[in-house]
C-alpha positions, 0 to 999 in steps of 0.5 A, a space after each residue: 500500500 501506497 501511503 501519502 503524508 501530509 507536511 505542513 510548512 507554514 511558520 516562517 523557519 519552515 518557509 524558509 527551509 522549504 524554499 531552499 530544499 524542496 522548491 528548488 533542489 540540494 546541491 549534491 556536492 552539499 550532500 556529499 560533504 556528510 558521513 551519511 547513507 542518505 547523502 551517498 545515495 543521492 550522489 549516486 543517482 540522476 537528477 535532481 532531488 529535494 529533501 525534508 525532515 520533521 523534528 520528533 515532536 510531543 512524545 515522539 508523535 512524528 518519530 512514529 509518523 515517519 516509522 511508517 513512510 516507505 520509499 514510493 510513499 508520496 509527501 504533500 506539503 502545506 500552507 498558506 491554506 493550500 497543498 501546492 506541491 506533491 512528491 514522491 519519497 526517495 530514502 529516508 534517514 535519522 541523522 541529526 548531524 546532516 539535518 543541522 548541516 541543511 537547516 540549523 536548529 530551532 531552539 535546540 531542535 533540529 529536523 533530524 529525522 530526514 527523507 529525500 523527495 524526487 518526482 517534485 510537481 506543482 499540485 495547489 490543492 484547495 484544502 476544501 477539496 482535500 477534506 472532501 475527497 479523503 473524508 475528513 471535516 470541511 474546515 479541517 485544518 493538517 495539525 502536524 506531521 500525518 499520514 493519511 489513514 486510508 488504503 488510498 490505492 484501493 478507494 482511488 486506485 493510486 495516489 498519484 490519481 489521487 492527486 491528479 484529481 485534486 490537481 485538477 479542483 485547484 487547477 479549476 478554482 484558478 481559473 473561475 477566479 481568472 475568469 471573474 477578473 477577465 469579466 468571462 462569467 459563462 466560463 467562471 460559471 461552468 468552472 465553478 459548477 465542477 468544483 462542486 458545493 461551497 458555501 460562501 464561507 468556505 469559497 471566501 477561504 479558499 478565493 484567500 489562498 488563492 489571491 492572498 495578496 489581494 486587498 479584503 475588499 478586492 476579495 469580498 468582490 470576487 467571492 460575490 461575483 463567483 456567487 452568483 455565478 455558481 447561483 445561476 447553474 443551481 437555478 438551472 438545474 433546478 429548472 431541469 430537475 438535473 435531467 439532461 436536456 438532450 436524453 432526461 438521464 440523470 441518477 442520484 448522488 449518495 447526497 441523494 441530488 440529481 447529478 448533471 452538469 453545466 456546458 457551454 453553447 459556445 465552447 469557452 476557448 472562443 471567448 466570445 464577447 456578448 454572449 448572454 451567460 444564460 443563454 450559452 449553458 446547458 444542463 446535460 448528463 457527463 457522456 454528453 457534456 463530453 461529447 460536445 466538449 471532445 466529440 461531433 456533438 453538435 447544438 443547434 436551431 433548426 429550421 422550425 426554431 428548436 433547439 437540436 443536438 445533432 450527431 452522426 447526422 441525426 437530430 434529437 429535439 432537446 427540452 428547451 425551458 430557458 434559451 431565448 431564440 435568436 433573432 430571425 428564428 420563430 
């Protein structure tokens, strides 16, 4: 089993020791100049690698955290309310002496319990959407050194999907709020809606983490335009009763809503000025949302003024409770 530790790195010392370790690699030669097993395998392997350690905290509590990682086991480091960067543990060591040499020590203590991360990548994950995924409470916060206690390979078939998924809720959450500054709210409105459920609380701290050096008023204006976006996808899939509005299909999540998704008429890479948002999304299930994405789906009017998917040369009337007809059509 493949196990994921969660490493905070917040107080100021950490930050520092984090930016000149982890960000950007240890020198080999910094390495090769200590008696230790750690340091001499990392000579002897390409590329680049980063290193990390934890001190033994209260009763050893992460002494017997770090008992359990492996190498092949992944590290995701935190802060600032956010998980930006993943890798994946090369070798481990207990070695005071070459943790004093990278870091010093903070008030006697030094980070003496050490491990090598190679396969370093930028992930920035909300933690809204690390909480949700793994289970735990939505304003948890990581306390300390920790491991993830769950058999991550079974319920997600690997870690590094694991992250790849959470990657990609932050990759999304960048973008809402890129799309809010451009003014593109159609495009801020379907990002917002694969996110899945915020309140305005939790979306006002994660907005934060993502725009910190933005002034609290700039903030609070973001967070109420990605609001009210995300409100008018709820409205429409009220409308719909979550149904796809090119088949009807829809099931029940485990929260016991209809699931469907939001799309775009015209495809957001268009940036097309003076669309009216409500008119260019859809409520359509996963398969065909995709289809239109990636695939020859096509929505259209026909000659009679209805709204038409066409694929494969086929038309399929679709429901149609909310897009106004353009001019010329009856």
């Amino acid at each position: 089993m493949t196990n994921l530790f969660l490493v905070p790195a917040g107080d100021p010392t950490a930050r520092i020791n984090f930016d000149r370790t982890v960000r950007q690699p240890v020198l080999k030669k910094e390495l090769s100049s200590q008696d230790s097993a750690m340091a001499e395998l990392a000579t002897g392997i390409p590329g680049e690698v980063r290193a990390w350690g934890t001190k033994p905290g209260e009763g050893d509590r992460h002494v017997r955290t770090w008992s359990r990682m492996e190498p092949g086991d992944w590290v995701l480091f935190c802060f600032d309310g956010l998980f930006p960067l993943a890798g994946r543990v090369l070798a481990k060591e207990h070695s005071p002496q070459l943790a004093r040499h990278l870091w010093g020590e903070d008030e006697g203590e030094t980070w003496e319990y050490l491990y090598l991360v190679d396969e370093v990548r930028q992930v920035d994950i909300p933690r809204l959407a690390l909480n949700q995924r793994l289970g735990y409470e939505p304003g948890a916060h990581v306390q300390g050194f920790a491991r993830v206690n769950r058999d991550l390979d079974t319920d997600f078939g690997s870690v590094e999907q694991l992250l790849e998924q959470l990657s990609d809720k932050g990759h999304q959450l960048r973008l809402a709020i890129e799309a809010v500054r451009a003014g593109d709210e159609m495009e801020a409105a379907t990002l917002l809606d694969r996110l899945g459920e915020f309140t305005e609380k939790q979306l006002r701290k994660e907005v934060e983490a993502y725009a910190s050096s933005e002034k609290p008023k700039s903030v609070k204006q973001l967070v109420e335009k990605l609001q009210r976006n995300r409100r008018l996808v709820e409205k429409l899939k009220k409308l719909y009763e979550g149904n796809c509005q090119l088949c009807g299909f829809t099931f029940k999540q485990r929260n016991g809503k209809p699931y469907c998704e939001a799309a775009h008429l015209q495809p957001m890479a268009r940036r097309e000025a003076n669309i009216d948002v409500k008119d260019n999304l859809f409520i359509l299930c996963p398969n065909h949302h995709k289809m239109l994405d990636y695939g020859s789906l096509r929505i259209e009017w026909d000659a009679s003024g209805k709204l038409v998917g066409v694929e494969g040369g086929k038309a399929t009337p679709m429901t149609n409770k909310h897009v106004t007809a353009p001019a010329g059509k009856p």
